[in-house]
KEKE-3310 file (N, C-alpha, C; in steps of 0.2 Angstrom, whole numbers, plus 5000, padded with zeros to 4 digits):
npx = (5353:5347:5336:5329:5324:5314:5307:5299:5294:5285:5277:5266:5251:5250:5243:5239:5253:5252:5241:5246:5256:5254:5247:5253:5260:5264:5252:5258:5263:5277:5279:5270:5273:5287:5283:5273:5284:5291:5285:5282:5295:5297:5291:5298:5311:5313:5311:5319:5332:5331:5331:5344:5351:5350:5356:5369:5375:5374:5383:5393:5394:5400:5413:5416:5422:5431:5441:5443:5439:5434:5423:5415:5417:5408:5398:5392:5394:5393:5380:5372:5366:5356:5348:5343:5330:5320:5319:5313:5301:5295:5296:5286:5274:5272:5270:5255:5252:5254:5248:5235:5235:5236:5225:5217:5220:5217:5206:5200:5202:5214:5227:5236:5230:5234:5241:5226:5217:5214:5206:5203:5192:5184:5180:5173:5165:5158:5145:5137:5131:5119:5111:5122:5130:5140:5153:5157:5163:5169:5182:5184:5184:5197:5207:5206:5209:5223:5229:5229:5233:5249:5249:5248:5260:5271:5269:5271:5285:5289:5288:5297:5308:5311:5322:5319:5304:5306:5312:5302)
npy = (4769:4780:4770:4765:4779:4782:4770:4773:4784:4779:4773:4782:4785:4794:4804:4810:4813:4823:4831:4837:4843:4855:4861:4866:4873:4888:4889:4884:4884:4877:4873:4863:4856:4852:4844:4834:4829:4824:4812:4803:4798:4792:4778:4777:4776:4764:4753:4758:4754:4742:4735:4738:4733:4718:4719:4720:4710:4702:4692:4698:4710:4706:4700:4712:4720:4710:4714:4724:4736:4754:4760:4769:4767:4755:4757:4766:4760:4746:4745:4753:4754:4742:4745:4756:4751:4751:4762:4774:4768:4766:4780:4787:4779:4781:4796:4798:4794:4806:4815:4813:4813:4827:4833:4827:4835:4849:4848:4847:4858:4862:4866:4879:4893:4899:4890:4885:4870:4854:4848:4859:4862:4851:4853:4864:4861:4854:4860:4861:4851:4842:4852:4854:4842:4843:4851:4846:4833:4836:4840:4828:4818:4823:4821:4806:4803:4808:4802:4787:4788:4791:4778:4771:4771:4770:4756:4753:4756:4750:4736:4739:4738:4730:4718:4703:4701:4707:4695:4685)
npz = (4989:4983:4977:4985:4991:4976:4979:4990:4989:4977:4985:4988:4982:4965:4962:4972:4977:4965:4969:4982:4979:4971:4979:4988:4982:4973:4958:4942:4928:4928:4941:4938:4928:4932:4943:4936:4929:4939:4947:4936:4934:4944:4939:4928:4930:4938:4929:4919:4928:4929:4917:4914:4924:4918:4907:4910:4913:4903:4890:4880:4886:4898:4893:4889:4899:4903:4895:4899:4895:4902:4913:4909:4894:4894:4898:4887:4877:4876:4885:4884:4872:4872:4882:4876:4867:4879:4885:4877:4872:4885:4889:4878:4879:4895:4892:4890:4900:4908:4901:4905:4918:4922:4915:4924:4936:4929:4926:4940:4944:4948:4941:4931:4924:4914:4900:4891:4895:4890:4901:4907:4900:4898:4912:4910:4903:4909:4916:4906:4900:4900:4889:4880:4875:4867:4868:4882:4876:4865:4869:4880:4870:4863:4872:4873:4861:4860:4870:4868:4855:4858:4866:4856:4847:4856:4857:4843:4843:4848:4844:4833:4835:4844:4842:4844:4840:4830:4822:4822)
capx = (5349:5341:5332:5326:5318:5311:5302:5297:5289:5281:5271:5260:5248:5253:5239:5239:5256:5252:5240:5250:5263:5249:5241:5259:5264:5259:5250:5258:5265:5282:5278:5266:5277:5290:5279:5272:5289:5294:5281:5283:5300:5300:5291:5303:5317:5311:5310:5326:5338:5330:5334:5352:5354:5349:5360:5376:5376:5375:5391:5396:5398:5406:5420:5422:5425:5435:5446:5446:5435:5432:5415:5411:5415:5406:5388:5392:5395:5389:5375:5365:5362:5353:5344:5337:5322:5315:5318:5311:5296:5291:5292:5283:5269:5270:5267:5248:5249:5255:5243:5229:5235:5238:5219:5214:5221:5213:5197:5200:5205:5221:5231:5235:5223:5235:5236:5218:5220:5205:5203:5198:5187:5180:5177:5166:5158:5151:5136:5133:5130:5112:5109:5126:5136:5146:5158:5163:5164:5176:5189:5187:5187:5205:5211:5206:5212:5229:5233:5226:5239:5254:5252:5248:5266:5275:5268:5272:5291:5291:5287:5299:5314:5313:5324:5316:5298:5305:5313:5297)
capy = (4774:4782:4768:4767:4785:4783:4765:4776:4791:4776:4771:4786:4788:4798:4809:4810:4818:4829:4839:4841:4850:4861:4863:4869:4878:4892:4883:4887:4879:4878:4870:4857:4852:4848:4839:4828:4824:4822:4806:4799:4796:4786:4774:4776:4774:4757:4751:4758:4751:4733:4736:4740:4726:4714:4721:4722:4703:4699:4689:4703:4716:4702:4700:4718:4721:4706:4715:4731:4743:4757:4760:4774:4763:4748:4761:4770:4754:4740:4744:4760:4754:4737:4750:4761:4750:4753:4770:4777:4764:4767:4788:4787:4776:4786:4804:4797:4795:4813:4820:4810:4817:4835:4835:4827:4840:4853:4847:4848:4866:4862:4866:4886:4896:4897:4891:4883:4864:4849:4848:4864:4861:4848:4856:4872:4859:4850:4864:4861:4843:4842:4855:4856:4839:4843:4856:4840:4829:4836:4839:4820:4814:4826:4815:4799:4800:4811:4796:4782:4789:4790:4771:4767:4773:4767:4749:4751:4759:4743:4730:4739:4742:4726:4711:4698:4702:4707:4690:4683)
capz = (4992:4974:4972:4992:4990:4975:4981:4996:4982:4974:4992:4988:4974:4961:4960:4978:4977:4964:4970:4988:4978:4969:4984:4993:4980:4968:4954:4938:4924:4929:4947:4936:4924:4937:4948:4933:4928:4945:4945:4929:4933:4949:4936:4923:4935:4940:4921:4917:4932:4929:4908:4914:4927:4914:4901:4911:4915:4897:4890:4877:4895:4903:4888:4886:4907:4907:4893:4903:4895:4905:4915:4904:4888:4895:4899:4882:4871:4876:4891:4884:4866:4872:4885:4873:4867:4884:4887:4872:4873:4892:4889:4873:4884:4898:4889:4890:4908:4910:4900:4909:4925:4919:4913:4928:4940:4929:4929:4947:4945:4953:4935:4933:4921:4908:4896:4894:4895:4889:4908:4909:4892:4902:4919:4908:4899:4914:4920:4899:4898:4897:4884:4873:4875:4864:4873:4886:4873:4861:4877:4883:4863:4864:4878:4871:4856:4860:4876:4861:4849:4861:4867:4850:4844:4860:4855:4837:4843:4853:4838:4826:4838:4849:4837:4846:4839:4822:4819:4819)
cpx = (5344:5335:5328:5321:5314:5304:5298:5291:5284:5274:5268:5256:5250:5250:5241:5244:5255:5247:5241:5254:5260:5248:5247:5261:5259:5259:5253:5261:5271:5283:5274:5269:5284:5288:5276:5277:5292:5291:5280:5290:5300:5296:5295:5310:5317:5314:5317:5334:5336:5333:5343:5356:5354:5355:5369:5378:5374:5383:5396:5401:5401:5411:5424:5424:5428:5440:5449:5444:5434:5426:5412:5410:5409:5397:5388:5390:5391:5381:5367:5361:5357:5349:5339:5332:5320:5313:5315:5302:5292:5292:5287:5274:5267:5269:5259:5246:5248:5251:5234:5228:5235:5228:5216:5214:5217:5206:5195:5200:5210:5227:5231:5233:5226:5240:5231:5223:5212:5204:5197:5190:5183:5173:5171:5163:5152:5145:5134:5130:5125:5111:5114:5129:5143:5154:5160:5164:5169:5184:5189:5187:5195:5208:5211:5210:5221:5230:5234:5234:5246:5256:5252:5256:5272:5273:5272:5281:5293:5295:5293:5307:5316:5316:5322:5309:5298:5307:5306:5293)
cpy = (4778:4778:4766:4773:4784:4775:4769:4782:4788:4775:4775:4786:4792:4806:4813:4817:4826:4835:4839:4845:4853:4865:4868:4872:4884:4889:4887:4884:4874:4871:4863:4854:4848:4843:4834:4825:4819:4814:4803:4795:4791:4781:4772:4773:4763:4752:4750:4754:4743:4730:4735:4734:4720:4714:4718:4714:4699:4696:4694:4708:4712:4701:4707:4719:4717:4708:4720:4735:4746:4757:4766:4770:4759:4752:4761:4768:4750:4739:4747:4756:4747:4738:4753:4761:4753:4757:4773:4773:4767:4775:4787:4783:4781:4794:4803:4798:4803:4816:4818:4813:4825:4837:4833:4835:4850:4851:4848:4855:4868:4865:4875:4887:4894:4893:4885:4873:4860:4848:4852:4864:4856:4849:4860:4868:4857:4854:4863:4854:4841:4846:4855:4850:4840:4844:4851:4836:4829:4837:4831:4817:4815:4821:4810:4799:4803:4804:4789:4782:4789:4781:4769:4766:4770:4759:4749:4752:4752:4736:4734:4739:4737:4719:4705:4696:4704:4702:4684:4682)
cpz = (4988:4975:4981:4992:4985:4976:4987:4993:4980:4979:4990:4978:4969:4959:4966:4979:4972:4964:4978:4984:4973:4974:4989:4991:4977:4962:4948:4934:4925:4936:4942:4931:4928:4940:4945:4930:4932:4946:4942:4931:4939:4945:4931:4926:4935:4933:4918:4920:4931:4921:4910:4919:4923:4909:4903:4915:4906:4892:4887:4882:4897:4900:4889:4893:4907:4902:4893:4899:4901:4907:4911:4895:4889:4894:4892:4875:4869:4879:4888:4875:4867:4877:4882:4871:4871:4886:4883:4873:4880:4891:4885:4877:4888:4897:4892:4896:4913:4909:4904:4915:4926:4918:4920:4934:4937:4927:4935:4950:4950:4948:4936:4927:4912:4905:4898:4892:4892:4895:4908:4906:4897:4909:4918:4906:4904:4915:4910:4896:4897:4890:4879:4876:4872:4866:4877:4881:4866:4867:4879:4874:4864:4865:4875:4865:4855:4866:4869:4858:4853:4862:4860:4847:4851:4858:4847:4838:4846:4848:4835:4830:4842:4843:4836:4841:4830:4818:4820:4814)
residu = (UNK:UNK:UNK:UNK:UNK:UNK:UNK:UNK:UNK:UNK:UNK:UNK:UNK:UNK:UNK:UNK:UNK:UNK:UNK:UNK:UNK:UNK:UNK:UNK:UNK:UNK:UNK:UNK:UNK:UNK:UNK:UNK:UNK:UNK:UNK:UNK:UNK:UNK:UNK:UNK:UNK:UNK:UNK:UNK:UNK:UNK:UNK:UNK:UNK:UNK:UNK:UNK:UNK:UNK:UNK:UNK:UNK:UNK:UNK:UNK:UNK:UNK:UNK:UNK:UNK:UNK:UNK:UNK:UNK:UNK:UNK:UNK:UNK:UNK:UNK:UNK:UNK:UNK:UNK:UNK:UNK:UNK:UNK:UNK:UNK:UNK:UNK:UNK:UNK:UNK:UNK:UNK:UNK:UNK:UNK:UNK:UNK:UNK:UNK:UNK:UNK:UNK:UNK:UNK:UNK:UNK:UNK:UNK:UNK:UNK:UNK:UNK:UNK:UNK:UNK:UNK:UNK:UNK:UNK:UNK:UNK:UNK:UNK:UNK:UNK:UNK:UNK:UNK:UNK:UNK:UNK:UNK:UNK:UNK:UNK:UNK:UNK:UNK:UNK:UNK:UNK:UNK:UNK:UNK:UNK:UNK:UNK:UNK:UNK:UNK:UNK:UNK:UNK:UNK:UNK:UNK:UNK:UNK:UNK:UNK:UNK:UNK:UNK:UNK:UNK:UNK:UNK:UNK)
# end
């Protein structure tokens, strides 16, 4: 049923959703920090249940259930530590995406005032972009190089943390 709804969340864009539940609600941190979590995770989910389905058909899971571990050992032991590359890896990734979207929505001046965001940075700069680029231009440098540095660090978390990749 979980994974029914959130295949049904995913049907819509992501943007899409979040500025309906800006737009429905009062816009304020609180509401937009939920509503970006809220959307990250039906991609996280996905990511995570395919980690775990793989995981728990591996021969070591299959020994320890066949010598009667419990289900809480079997997650706790054997399932979660050869899950955790990928959940660390795909947040650390998807930060970038959040903050992509966070700045889109306040460039859009869908985001609430405080505090200031490089959206917003972006949004005053615009009427200034003839005469002073600069002003848009340190706000989307921000971006880039804060999104930049997140994948950069989910890639290297990937490389140092995957075994596969480091017996090479």
């Amino acid at each position: 049923f979980l994974q029914r709804m959130m295949d049904s969340i995913q049907a819509f864009p992501a943007m899409f959703i979040l500025i309906l539940l800006v737009a429905l609600t009062e816009s304020n941190l609180v509401t937009l920090s939920m509503g970006l979590g809220f959307v990250a995770l039906t991609g996280v989910q996905r990511i995570i249940r395919s980690a775990v389905l793989t995981a728990r058909e591996e021969p070591h899971v299959e020994a320890a259930r066949a010598i009667g571990c419990s289900p809480v050992r079997l997650m706790a032991v054997h399932i979660l530590p050869n899950v955790a590359t990928p959940i660390i890896v795909v947040f650390s990734i998807g930060l970038g995406s959040i903050i992509l979207a966070e700045a889109a929505l306040a460039f859009l001046g869908l985001a609430p005032i405080e505090p200031p965001s490089w959206g917003m940075m972006l949004d005053e700069g615009r009427g200034y972009m003839t005469n002073q680029p600069s002003t848009m231009l340190a706000g989307g440098l921000a971006i880039t190089l804060t999104v930049l540095g997140f994948n950069l660090a989910g890639d290297a978390l990937r490389d140092f943390l995957d075994p596969r990749i480091r017996l090479q």
